[in-house]
C-alpha positions in Angstrom: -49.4 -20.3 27.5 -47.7 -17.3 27.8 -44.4 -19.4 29.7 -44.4 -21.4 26.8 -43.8 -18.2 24.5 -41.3 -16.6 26.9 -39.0 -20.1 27.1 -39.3 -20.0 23.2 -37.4 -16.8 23.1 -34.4 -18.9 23.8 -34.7 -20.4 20.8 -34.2 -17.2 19.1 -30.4 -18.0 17.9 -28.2 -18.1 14.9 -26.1 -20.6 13.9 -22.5 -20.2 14.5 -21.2 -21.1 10.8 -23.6 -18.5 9.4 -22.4 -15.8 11.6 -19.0 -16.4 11.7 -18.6 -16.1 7.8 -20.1 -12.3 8.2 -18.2 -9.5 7.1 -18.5 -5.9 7.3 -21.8 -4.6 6.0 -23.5 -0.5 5.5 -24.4 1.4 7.7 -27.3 0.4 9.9 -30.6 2.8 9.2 -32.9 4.1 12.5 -35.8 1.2 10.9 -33.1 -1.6 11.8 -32.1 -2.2 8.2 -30.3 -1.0 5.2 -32.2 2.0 3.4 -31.8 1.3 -0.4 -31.8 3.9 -2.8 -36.0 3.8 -3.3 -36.6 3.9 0.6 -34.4 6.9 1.2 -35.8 8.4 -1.9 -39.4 7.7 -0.3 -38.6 9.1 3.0 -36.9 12.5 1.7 -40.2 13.5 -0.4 -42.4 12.2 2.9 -44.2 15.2 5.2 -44.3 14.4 8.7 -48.2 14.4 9.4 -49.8 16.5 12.0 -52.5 16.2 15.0 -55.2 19.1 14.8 -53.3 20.6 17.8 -49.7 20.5 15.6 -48.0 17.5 17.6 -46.4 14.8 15.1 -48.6 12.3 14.5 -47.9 8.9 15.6 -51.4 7.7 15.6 -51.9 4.1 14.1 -51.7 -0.5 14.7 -47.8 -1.1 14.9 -45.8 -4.0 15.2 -42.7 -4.5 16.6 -42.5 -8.2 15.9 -38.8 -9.4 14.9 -36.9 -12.7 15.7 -33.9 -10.2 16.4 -32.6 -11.0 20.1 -32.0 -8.4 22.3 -28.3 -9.1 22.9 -25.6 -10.3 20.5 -24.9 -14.2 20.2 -21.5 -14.3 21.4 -20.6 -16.1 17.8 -21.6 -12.8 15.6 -18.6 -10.6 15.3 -20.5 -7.5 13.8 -23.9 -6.0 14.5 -24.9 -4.5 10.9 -25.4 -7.6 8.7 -25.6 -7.5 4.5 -28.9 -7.8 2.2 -27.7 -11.1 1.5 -26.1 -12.2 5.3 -30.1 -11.2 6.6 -31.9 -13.4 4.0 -29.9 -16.4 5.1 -30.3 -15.4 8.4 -33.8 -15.4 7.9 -34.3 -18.4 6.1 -32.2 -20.8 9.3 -33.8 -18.5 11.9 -37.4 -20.1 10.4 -36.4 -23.4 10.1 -35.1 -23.2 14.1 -38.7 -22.1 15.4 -40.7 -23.8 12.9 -43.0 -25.8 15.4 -44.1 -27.8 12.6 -41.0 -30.4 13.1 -42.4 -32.1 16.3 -39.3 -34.0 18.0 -39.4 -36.2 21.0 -43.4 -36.8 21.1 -44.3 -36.9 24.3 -41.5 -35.0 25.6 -41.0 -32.1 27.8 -39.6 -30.5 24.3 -42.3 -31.8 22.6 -45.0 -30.2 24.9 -43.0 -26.9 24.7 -43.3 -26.6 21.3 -47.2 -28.0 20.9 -48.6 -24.8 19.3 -48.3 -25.6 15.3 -46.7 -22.6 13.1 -49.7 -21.0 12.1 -50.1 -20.0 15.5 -47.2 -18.0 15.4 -46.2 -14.0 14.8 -42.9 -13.6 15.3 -41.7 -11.9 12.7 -38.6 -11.4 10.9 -34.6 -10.6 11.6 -33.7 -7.2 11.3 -30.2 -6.6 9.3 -29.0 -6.8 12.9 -27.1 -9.2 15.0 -28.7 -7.3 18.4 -31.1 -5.4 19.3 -28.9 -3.8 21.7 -26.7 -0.9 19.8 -24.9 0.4 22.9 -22.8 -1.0 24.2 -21.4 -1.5 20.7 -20.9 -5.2 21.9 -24.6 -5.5 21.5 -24.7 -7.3 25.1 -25.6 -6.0 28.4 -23.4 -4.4 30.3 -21.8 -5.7 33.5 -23.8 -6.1 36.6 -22.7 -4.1 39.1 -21.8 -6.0 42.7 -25.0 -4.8 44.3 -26.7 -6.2 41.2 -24.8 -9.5 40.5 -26.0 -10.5 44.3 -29.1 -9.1 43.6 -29.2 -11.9 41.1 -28.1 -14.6 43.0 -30.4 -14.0 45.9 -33.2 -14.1 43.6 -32.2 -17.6 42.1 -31.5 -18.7 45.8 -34.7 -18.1 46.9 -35.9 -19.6 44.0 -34.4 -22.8 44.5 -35.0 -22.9 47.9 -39.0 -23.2 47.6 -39.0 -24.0 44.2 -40.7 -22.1 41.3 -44.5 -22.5 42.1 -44.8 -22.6 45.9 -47.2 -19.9 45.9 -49.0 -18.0 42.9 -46.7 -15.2 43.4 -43.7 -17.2 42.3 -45.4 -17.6 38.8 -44.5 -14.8 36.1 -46.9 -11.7 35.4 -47.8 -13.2 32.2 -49.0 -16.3 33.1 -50.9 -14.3 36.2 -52.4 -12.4 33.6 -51.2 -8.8 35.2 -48.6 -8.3 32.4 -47.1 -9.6 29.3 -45.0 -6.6 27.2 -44.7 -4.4 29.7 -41.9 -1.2 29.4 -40.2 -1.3 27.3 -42.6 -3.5 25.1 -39.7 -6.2 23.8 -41.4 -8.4 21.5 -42.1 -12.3 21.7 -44.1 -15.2 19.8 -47.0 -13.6 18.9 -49.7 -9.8 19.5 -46.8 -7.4 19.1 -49.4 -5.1 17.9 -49.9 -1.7 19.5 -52.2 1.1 18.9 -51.4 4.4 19.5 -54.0 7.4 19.9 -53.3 10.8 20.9 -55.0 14.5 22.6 -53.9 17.5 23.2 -52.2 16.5 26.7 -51.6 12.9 26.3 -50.6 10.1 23.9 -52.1 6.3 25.1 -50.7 3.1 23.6 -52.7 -0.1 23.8 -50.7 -3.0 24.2 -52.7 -5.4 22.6 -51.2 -8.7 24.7 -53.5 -8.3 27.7 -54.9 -5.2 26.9 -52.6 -3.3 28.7 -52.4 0.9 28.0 -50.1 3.4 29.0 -51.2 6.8 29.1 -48.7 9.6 29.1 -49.7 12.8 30.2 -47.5 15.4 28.3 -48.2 18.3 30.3 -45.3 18.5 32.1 -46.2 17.3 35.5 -44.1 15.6 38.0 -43.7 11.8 38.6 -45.8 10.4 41.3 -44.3 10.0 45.1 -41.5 7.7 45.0 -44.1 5.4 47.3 -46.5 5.2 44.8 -45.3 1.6 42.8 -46.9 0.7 39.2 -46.8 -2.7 36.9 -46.0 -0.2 34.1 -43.9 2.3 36.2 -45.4 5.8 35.9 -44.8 7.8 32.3 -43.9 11.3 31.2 -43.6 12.9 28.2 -42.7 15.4 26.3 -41.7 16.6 22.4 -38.1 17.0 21.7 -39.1 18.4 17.7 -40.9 15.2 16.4 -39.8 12.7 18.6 -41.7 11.7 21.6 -39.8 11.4 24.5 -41.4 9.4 27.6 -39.7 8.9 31.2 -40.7 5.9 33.1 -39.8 5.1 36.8 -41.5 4.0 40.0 -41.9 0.2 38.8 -42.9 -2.1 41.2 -40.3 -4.2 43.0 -40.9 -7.5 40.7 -38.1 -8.9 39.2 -40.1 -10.7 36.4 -41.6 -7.2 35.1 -38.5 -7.8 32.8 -36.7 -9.5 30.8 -33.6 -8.4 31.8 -32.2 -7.9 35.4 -33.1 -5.0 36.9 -34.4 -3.2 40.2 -37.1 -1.2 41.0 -35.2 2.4 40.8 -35.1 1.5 37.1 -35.1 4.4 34.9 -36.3 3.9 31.3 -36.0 6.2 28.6 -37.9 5.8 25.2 -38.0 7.9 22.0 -40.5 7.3 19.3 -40.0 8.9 16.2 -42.1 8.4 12.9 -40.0 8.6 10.1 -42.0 7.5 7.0 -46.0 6.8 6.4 -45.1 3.1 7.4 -41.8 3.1 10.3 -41.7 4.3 13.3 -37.8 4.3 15.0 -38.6 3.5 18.5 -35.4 3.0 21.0 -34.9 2.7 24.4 -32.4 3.6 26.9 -31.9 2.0 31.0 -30.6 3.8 33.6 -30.4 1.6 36.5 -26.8 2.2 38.0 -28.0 -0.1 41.0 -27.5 -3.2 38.6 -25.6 -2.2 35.7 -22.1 -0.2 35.2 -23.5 1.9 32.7 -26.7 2.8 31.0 -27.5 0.8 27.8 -29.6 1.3 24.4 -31.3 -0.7 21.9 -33.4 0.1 18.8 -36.8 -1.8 17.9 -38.8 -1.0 14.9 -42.3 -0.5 14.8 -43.8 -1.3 11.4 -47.6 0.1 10.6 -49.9 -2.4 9.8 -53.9 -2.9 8.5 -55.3 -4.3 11.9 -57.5 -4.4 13.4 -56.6 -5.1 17.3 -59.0 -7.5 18.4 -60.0 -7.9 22.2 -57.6 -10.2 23.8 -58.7 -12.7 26.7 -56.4 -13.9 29.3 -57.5 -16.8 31.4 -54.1 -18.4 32.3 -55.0 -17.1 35.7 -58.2 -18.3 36.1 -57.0 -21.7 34.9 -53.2 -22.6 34.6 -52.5 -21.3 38.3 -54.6 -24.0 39.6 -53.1 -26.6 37.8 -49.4 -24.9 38.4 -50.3 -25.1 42.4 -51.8 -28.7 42.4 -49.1 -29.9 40.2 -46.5 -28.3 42.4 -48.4 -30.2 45.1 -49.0 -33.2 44.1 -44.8 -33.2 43.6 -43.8 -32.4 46.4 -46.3 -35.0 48.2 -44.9 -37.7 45.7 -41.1 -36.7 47.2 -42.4 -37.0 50.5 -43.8 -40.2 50.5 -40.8 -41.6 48.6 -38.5 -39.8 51.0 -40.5 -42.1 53.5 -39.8 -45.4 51.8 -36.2 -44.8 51.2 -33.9 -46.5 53.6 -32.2 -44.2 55.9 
C-alpha cells in the first residue's frame, strides 16, 4: 500500500496557468504562511511553556500533513503565494488527487488510485510554491559528479535485474522497516507524530510504522562511524528554545529517502514552538558527496486532538510474496515466449 502512496506524491502538482498568473505576494511566516494581523497578535501575548526541568516544551500529536511538494514546479516563478493565489491553489490541488474520479477502470492508473478519498490525509498547500526555501529556486541543488553517477549506477542496476528480483530491491515502506524516516517529509496519509520529553532526552513517535527516535540531549558523541542505523543516529541540544538535533550514520540505502543522497549524509533539524498550536520545524542537508551545496526547507507541524492509534504493517508479511511470485511468474512468461519466437 505504501508504493501506492509514495507514486501518488507525483501527483502532487499545480497547474501551469494557475502558477503562471502569480505575482509577488508578503512575506512568508516560519508556519509556511502569511501571519494576519490576529495571528501575530496571538503569538506576541503567547508564553512559551516549560518542562518541570525548564526546557521549552514541545510536548504534544502534530501533523505535518500538506500537499506542498518539496521542490518548486518548474512553472511557479515565486515561492511566497497570496491569501487568494493559495485558495485557488488549494481548491485545483484537490480536484487533482481526488481519487473519487476513477478513470481507466481496470487500468494500471485505475488500480493506483483504488483507495476512495475518505481514505486520504493529505492535507493542505501551504502559501508556498516549495517546500524547499534554500536554494531560493526552491529546487535541489546540483548533483555533484560523484553523485550524478551515483545515480546512474543505481538505476543501472535497477534495470539490469529489474525492480523485484529479490526482497531487497523493494522500498523500506513496503518491507515494513520504514516509512517517514529523517527528515519525516510527509505523504498520503499518518503524518501524525507525538513528541514526549525527560530531562536528557526528547522521543518522537512516528506514527507510520511506529517508528521513534530518541535524542539523547546530554551532549554525547555520535556512535562509531561503523555503527549504521535506518534512522541514522541523533543528537541534540537547546540553542534558546529551539531544539537542535544532528543526525548521521544512515545506513547505505538509497530508498531511506526521498531525495538522492549517500550514506555520509548529514541532517540538520530545528524544531521551534512558536504558538500553543505551530511548531516551525526545518531542515537542513549536508551531503557534499552528492550535492554542490547544502540545502533547506521548512515544514510545519500543526497540533492536533489525536489520539495516535497503533498502526499495523503487514505489507511484509503479505505484498512481498505476491511482489516475488509476480516478478516470477514474469519473467517465466518472457522465457517461454522468448522460446517460441523465431530466431
Amino acid at each position: 500500500m505504501g508504493y501506492r502512496f509514495l507514486k501518488s506524491l507525483r501527483t502532487f502538482g499545480y497547474g501551469t496557468a494557475a502558477l503562471l498568473a502569480f505575482v509577488p505576494a508578503a512575506t512568508i511566516s516560519v508556519t509556511g504562511q502569511t501571519p494576519t494581523a490576529k495571528t501575530a497578535a496571538a503569538r506576541k501575548a503567547w508564553t512559551q511553556p516549560r518542562t518541570p526541568d525548564g526546557q521549552p516544551d514541545l510536548q504534544g500529536i502534530w501533523s505535518n500533513a500538506t500537499t506542498t511538494p518539496l521542490e518548486r514546479p518548474s512553472a511557479a516563478g515565486k515561492l511566497v503565494l497570496t491569501d487568494e493565489e493559495t485558495a485557488e491553489l488549494e481548491k485545483q490541488t484537490q480536484e487533482n488527487l481526488n481519487t473519487d474520479h476513477r478513470v481507466g477502470i481496470g487500468t494500471e492508473a485505475d488500480v493506483a488510485t483504488a483507495y476512495n478519498q475518505i481514505w486520504w490525509d493529505r492535507g493542505s498547500v501551504l502559501n508556498r510554491t516549495s517546500l524547499i526555501i534554500d536554494p531560493e529556486d526552491g529546487r535541489l541543488p546540483p548533483l555533484t559528479p560523484a553523485g550524478q553517477k551515483a545515480v546512474e549506477a543505481r538505476a543501472a542496476a535497477r534495470r539490469a535485474h529489474g525492480p523485484a528480483d529479490t526482497w531487497e530491491d523493494r522500498s523500506l515502506q513496503e518491507r515494513c522497516i520504514l516509512y517517514h524516516g529523517v527528515p519525516p517529509l510527509p505523504t498520503g496519509y499518518n503524518n501524525n507524530y507525538e513528541i514526549v520529553q525527560t530531562a536528557g532526552y526528547v522521543s518522537i513517535l512516528h506514527e507510520e510504522i511506529h517508528e521513534v527516535r530518541t535524542i539523547p540531549l546530554d551532549g554525547r558523541p555520535h556512535l562509531p562511524s561503523n555503527v549504521r542505523l535506518w534512522m541514522g543516529d541523533s543528537r541534540g541540544h537547546w540553542e534558546g528554545d529551539t531544539l537542535v538535533v544532528e543526525t548521521t550514520n544512515f545506513k547505505e540505502q538509497f530508498n531511506l529517502f526521498r531525495f538522492p543522497a549517500s550514506a555520509n549524509i548529514q541532517i540538520i533539524e530545528r524544531f521551534a514552538r512558536i504558538d500553543a498550536d505551530h511548531i516551525d520545524y526545518r531542515f537542513t542537508i549536508n551531503d557534499p558527496a552528492t550535492y554542490q551545496k547544502p540545502w533547506t526547507a521548512i515544514l510545519p507541524m500543526t497540533k492536533i486532538a489525536g489520539p495516535i492509534y497503533e498502526y499495523a504493517c503487514h505489507e511484509g508479511n503479505y505484498g512481498i510474496v505476491g511482489i516475488l511470485a509476480g516478478a516470477r511468474a514474469e519473467e517465466k512468461a518472457a522465457g517461454e515466449a522468448a522460446k517460441r519466437s523465431p530466431k
